[in-house]
C-alpha positions as CSV (number, residue, x, y, z in Angstrom):
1,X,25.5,-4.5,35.3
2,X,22.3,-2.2,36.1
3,X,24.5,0.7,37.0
4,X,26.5,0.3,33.6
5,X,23.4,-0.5,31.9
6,X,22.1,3.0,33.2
7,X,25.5,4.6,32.3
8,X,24.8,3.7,28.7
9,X,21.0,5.1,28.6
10,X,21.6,8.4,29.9
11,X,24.6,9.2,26.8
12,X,23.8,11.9,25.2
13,X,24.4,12.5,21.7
14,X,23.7,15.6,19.8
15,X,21.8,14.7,16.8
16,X,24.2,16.9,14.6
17,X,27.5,14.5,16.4
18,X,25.2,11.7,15.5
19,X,25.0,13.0,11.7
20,X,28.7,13.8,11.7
21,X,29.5,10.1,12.5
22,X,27.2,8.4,10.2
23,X,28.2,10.6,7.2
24,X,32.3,10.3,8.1
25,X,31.8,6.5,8.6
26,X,29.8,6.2,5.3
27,X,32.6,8.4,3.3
28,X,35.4,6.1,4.2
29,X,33.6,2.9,3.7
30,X,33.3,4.3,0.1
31,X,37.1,4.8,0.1
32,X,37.4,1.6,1.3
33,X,35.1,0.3,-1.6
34,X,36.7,2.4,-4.1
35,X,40.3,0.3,-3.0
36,X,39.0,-3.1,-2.9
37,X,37.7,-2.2,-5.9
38,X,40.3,-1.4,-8.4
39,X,41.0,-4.7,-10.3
40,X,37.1,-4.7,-11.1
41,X,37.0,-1.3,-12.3
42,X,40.2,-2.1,-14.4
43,X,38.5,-5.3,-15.9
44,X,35.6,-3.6,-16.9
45,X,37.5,-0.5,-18.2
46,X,39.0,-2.7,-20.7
47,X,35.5,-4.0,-22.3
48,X,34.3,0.3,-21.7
49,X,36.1,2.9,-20.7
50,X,37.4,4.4,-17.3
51,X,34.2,6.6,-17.1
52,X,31.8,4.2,-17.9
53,X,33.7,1.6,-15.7
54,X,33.2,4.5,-12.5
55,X,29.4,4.9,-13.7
56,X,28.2,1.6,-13.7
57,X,30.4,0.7,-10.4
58,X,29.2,3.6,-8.7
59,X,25.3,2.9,-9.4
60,X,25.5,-0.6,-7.9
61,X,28.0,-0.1,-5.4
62,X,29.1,2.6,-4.3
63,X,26.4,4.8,-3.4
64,X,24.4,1.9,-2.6
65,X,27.4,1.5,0.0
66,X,27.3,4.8,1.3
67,X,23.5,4.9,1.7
68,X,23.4,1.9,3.8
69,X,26.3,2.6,5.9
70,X,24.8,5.4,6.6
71,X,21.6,3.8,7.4
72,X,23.0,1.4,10.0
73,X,25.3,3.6,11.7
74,X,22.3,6.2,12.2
75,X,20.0,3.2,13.4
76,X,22.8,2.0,15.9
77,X,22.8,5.9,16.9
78,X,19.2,6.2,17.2
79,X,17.8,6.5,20.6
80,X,14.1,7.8,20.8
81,X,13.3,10.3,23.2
82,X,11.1,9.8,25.8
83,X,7.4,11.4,25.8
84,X,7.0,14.3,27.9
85,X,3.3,13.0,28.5
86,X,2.3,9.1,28.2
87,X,-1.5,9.6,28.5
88,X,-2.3,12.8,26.6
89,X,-6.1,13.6,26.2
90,X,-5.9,16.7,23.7
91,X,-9.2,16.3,21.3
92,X,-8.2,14.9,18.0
93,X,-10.0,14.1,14.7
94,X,-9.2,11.2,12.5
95,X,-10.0,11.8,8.9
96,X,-10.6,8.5,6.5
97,X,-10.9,9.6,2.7
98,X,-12.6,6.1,1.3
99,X,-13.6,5.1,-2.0
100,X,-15.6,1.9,-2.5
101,X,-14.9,0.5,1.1
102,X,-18.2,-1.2,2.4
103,X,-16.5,-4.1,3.3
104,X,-14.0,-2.8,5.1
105,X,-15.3,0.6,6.5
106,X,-17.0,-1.1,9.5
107,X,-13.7,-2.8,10.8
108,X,-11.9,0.0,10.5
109,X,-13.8,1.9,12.8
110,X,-13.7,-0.8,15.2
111,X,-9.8,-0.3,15.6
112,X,-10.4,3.2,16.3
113,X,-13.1,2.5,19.0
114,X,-10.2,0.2,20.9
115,X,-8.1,2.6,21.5
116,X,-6.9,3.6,25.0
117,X,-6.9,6.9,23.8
118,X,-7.7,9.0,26.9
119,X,-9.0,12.2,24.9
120,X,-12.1,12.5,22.6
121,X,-11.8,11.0,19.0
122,X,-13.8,12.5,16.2
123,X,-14.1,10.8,13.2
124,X,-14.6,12.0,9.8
125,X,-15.5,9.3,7.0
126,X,-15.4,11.4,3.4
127,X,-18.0,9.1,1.0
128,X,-15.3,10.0,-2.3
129,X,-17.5,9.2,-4.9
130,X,-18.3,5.7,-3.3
131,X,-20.8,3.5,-6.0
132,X,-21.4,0.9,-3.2
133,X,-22.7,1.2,0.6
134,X,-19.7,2.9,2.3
135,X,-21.7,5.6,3.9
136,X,-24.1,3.5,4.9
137,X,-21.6,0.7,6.7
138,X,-20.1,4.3,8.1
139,X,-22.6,5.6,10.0
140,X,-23.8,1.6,11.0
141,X,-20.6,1.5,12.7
142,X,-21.0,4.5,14.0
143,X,-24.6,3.7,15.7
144,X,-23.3,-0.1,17.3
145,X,-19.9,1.1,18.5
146,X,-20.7,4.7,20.1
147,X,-18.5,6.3,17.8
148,X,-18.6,10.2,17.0
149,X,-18.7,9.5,13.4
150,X,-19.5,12.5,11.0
151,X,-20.1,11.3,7.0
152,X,-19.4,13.6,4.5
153,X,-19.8,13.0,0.8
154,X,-16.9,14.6,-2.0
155,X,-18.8,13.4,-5.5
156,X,-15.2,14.8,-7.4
157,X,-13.0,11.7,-7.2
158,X,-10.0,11.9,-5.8
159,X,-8.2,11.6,-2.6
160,X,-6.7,14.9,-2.5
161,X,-10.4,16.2,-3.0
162,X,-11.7,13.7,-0.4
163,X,-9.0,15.1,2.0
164,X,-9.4,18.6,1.5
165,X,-13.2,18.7,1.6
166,X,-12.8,16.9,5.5
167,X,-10.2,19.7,6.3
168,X,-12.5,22.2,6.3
169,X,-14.5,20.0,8.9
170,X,-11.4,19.6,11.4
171,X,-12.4,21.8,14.5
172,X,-9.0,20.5,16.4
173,X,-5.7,21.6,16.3
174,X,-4.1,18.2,15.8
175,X,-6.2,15.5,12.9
176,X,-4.8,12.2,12.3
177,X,-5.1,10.4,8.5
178,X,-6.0,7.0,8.2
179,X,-6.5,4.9,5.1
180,X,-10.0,3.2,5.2
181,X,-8.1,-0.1,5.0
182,X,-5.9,0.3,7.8
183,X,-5.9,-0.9,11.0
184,X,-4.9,0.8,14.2
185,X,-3.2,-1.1,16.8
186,X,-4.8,-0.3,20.2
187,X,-1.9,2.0,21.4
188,X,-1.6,3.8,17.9
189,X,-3.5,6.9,18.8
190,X,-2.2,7.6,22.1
191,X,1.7,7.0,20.7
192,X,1.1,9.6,18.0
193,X,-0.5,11.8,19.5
194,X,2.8,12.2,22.4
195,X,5.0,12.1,20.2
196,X,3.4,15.2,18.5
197,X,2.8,17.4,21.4
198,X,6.4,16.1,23.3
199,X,8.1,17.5,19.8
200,X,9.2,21.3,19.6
201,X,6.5,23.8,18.6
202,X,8.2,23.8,15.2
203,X,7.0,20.3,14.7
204,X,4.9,19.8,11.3
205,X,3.8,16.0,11.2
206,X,4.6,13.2,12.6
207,X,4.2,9.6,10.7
208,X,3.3,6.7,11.9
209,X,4.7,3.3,11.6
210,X,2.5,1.6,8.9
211,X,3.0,-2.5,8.7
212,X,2.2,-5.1,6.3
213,X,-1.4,-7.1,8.2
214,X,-1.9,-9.6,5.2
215,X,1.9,-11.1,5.2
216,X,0.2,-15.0,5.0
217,X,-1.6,-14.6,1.9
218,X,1.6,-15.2,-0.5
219,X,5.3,-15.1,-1.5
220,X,5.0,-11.4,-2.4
221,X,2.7,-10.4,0.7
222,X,5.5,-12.1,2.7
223,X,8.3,-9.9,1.1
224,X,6.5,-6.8,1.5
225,X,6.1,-7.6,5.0
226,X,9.8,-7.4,5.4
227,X,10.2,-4.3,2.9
228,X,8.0,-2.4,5.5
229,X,9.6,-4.0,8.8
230,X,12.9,-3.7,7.7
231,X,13.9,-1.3,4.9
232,X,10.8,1.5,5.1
233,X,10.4,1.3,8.7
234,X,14.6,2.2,9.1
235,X,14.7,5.0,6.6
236,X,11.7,6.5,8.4
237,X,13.5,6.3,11.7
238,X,16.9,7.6,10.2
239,X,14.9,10.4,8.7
240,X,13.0,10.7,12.0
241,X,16.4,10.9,14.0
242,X,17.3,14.2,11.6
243,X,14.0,15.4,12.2
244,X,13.4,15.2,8.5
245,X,11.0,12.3,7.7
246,X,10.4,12.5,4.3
247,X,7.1,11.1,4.0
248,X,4.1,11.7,6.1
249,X,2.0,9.2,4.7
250,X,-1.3,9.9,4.3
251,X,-2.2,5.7,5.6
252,X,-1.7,6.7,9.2
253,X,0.2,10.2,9.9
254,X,-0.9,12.9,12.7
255,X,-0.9,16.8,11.5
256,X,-1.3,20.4,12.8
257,X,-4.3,21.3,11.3
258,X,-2.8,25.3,10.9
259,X,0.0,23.9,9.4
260,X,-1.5,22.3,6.6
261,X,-4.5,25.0,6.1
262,X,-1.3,27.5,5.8
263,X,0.6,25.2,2.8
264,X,-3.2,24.9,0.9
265,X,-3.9,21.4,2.1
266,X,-3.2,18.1,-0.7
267,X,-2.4,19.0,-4.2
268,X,-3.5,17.3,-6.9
269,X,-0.4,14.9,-7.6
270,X,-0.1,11.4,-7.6
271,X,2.4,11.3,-4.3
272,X,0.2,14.0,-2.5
273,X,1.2,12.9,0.9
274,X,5.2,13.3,-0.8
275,X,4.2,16.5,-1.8
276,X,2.3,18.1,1.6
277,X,5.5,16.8,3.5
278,X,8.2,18.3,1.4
279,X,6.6,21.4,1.7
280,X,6.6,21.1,5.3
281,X,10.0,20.3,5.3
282,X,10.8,24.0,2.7
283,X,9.0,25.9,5.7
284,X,11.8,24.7,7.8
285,X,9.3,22.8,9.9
286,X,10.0,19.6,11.7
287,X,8.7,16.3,10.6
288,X,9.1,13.3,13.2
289,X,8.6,9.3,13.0
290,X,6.8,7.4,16.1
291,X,7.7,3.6,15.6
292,X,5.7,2.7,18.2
293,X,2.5,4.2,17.2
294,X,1.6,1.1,15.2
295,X,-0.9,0.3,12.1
296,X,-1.6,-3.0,9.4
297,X,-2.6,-2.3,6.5
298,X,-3.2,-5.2,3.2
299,X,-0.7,-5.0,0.7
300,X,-0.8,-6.2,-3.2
301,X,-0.7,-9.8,-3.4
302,X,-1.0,-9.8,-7.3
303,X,1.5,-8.9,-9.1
304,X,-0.1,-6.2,-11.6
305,X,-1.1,-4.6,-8.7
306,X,2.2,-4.1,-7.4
307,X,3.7,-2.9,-10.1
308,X,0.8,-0.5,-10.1
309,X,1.5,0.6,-6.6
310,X,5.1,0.6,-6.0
311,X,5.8,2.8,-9.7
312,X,3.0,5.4,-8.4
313,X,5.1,5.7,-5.3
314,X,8.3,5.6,-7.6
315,X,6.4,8.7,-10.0
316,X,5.1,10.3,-6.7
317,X,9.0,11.2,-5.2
318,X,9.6,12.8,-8.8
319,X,6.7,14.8,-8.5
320,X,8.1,15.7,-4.9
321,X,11.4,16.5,-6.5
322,X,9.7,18.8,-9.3
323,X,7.7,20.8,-6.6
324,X,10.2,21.1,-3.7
325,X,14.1,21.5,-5.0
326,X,16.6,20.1,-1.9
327,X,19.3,22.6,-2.5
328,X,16.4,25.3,-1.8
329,X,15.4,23.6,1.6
330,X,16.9,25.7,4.4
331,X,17.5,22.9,6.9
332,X,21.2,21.2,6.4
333,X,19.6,17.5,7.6
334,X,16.6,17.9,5.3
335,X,18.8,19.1,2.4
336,X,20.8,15.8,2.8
337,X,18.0,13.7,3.2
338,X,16.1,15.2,0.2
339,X,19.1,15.1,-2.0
340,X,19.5,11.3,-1.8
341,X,16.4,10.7,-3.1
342,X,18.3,12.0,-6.0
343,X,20.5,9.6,-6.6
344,X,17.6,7.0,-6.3
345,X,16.9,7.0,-9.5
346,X,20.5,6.3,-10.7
347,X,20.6,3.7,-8.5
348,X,17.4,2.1,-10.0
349,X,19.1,2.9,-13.4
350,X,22.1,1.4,-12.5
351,X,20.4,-1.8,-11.2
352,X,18.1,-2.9,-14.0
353,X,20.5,-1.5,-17.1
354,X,23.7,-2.8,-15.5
355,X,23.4,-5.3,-12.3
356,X,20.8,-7.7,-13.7
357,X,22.2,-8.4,-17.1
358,X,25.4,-8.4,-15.3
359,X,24.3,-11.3,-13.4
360,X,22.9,-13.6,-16.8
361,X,26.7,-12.6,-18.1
362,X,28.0,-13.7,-15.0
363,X,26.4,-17.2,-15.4
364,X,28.6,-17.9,-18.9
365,X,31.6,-17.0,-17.1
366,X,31.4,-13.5,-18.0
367,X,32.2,-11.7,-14.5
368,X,32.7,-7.7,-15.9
369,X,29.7,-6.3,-13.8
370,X,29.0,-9.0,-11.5
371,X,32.0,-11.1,-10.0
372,X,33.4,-12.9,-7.1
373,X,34.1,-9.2,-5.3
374,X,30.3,-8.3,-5.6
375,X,29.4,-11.6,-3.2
376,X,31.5,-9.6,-0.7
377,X,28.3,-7.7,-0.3
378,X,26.1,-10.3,0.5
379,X,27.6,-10.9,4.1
380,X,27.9,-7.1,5.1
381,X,24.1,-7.0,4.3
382,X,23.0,-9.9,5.9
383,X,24.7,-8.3,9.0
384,X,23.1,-5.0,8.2
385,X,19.5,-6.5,8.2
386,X,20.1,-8.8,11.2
387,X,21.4,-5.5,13.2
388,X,17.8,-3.8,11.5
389,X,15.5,-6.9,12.3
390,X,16.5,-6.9,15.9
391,X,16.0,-3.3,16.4
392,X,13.1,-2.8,14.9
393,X,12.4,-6.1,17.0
394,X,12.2,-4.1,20.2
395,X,9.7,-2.1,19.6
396,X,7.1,-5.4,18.8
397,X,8.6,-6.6,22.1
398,X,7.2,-3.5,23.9
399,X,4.1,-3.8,22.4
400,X,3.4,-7.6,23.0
401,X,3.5,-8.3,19.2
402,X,5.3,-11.0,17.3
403,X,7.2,-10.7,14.3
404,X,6.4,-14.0,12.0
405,X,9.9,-14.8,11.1
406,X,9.0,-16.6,7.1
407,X,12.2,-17.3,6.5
408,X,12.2,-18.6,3.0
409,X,11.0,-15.1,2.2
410,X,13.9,-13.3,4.2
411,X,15.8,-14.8,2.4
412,X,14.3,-14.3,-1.3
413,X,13.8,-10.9,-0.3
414,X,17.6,-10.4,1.1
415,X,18.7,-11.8,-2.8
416,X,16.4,-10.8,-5.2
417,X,13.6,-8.2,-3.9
418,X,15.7,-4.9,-5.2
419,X,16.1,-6.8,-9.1
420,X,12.3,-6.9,-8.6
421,X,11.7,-3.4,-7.4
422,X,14.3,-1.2,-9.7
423,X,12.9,-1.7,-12.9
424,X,9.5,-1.0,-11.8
425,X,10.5,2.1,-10.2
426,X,12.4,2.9,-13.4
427,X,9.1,2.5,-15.2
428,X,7.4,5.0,-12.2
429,X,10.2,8.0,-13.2
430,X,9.3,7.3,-16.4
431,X,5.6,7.8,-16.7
432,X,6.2,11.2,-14.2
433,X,8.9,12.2,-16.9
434,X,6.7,11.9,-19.9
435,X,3.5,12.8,-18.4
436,X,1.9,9.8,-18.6
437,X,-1.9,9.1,-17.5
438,X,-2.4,9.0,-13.8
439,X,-3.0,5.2,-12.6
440,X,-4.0,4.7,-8.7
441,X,-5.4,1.1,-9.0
């Protein structure tokens, strides 16, 4: 069993044979769709029209169906490659734009001061236009914990300001990101920083693997906390596997300084993190995902919030979209991954114009959008998210943590979280589209 076992772990699979299979698979489960599909695209036809029929079809399952075929097949494919050095000690700097964060400054800074990091951290806290006592919890943490905390105050507000101003501070070749909420698990630093320096020299960024920490405070905390586990923390490690990771997010992400001097720094967009990575990603430059390289961070847990949140992310991939085009990125992977973040937004489209008053028709016996065939797709994603849970699973395992199963909200979120999220991304392309004031919080 051992010497099978061993067999199976040295496979090799090119990642462009890897690609090949995921995208053939993914093209003839649509065909597959497309057959099984005919007597509801004729039903619907007759209250429509063919084209319409194919439209509204396509937007809620179709390319739905291709995306996460394609998902799971790449997961099942995914093997992460090993770190050519475990225990780097190359000096790093960890910069932490915060805004307002007295009472949460201090514990932040704590997480960094457990880490097993081998190499010298320096920290850089940048004061953006704080009204209360962040600089002054800052440098206490500094003083008790034997940090090497720098404080620097940006008076401009903004976090692309904040950012940029601690940039110009960064005396090492590799700095880190970290939201001043966030919280490092104590192998994050040493993770990220292997992954980094094991990648080719063409490597860019590398995210890391940012997790909900405040999952027992409510129902929507609780489905967040599987939207990061399961459906955020997969597309990063698909896009990771084609070396393509479309988001370095500025909440926990490690960078070559050079790099990022040479593309100007953040720009002043909403999705500025979106924006810094796709341009990355146009320089033909390499953008990894370390799943193992760990941090919590609190989500919304009221509503408003949320919807505040979630749209600014929605409004930050248009801006993306605007700045970097995918058909001019040079890379074939990133050009594929790029590209389905256009049909994102006809998805969404398709979902809150179409699915959901589908389903009310649906409930007076009305079955032209939503019918008997469309439970079919319940079971093949309950597999799909089983398959995800368990391998995303593995790495916890590795790292002595526990996944807290809520089951309720599993469920909830299996059923109803994407009627939740579509219309509010909807509302996100819109205010990008028409311009509409910036809202953060």
């Amino acid at each position: 069993m051992n010497k099978e076992a061993s067999i199976k772990d040295n496979i090799y699979i090119p990642v462009k044979l890897k690609f090949q299979i995921a995208f053939l698979l993914s093209v003839i489960w649509v065909i597959f769709s497309v057959y099984l599909s005919q007597s509801w695209i004729k039903d619907l036809a007759e209250v429509t029209n063919v084209f319409t029929s194919l439209f509204i079809i396509g937007g809620i399952a179709y390319v739905p169906g291709f995306i996460n075929c394609f998902l799971l097949i790449s997961v099942l494919l995914d093997k992460q490659p090993v770190f050519k050095e475990e225990d780097p000690y190359e000096e790093v700097t960890i910069l932490i734009a915060a805004y307002n964060e007295e009472d949460r400054i201090y514990e932040t800074l704590s997480y960094i001061k457990k880490q097993d990091y081998k190499g010298k951290i320096r920290t850089l806290v940048i004061n953006n236009n704080s009204s209360d006592n962040t600089r002054g919890e800052a440098e206490r943490a500094g003083r008790e914990l034997g940090l090497d905390v720098i404080c620097i105050d940006e008076k401009t507000p903004g976090k692309f300001n904040a950012l940029n101003t601690g940039l110009k501070e960064v005396k090492t070749p590799l700095f880190i990101t970290l939201d001043a909420d966030t919280l490092l698990h104590s192998k994050a630093v040493r993770y990220i920083v292997s992954r980094v320096i094991s990648a080719p020299q063409d490597i860019g960024a590398v995210a890391g693997s940012v997790l909900v920490r405040n999952s027992r405070d409510n129902l929507l905390a609780r489905l967040q906390k599987w939207d990061y586990f399961l459906s955020i923390m997969s597309i990063k490690r698909i896009q990771g596997l084609f070396q393509g990771t479309l988001v370095a997010q500025g909440a926990f992400s490690i960078y070559k300084a050079e790099l990022v001097r040479e593309l100007g720094g953040w720009s002043d967009s909403i999705g500025e993190d979106i924006v810094l990575t796709w341009n990355m990603l146009f320089k033909n430059n390499k953008v990894y995902y370390e799943p193992m390289a760990i941090a919590f961070t609190d989500v919304p847990t009221k509503f408003t919030h949320f919807v505040k949140q979630r749209s600014r992310w929605a409004r930050g991939m248009i801006e993306g979209l605007r700045v970097v085009k995918p058909w001019q990125i040079p890379n074939m992977y990133y050009k594929f991954l790029t590209s389905v973040n256009l049909l994102i937004p006809y998805m969404d489209l398709s979902y809150t114009i179409f699915f959901i008053p589908g389903c009310i028709l649906a409930l007076f016996g009305r079955c032209y959008i939503v019918g008997p065939l469309t439970l079919l797709v319940l079971p093949f994603t309950l597999i799909t998210f089983l398959i995800l849970f368990y391998r995303q699973k593995h790495f916890f395992d590795i790292l002595n943590l526990r996944v807290r199963k809520n089951k309720a909200a599993f469920v909830i979120f299996l059923l109803g979280y994407q009627l939740i999220m579509s219309p509010i991304s909807l509302w996100g392309y819109m205010q990008e589209i028409f311009n509409m004031k910036r809202v953060w919080k």
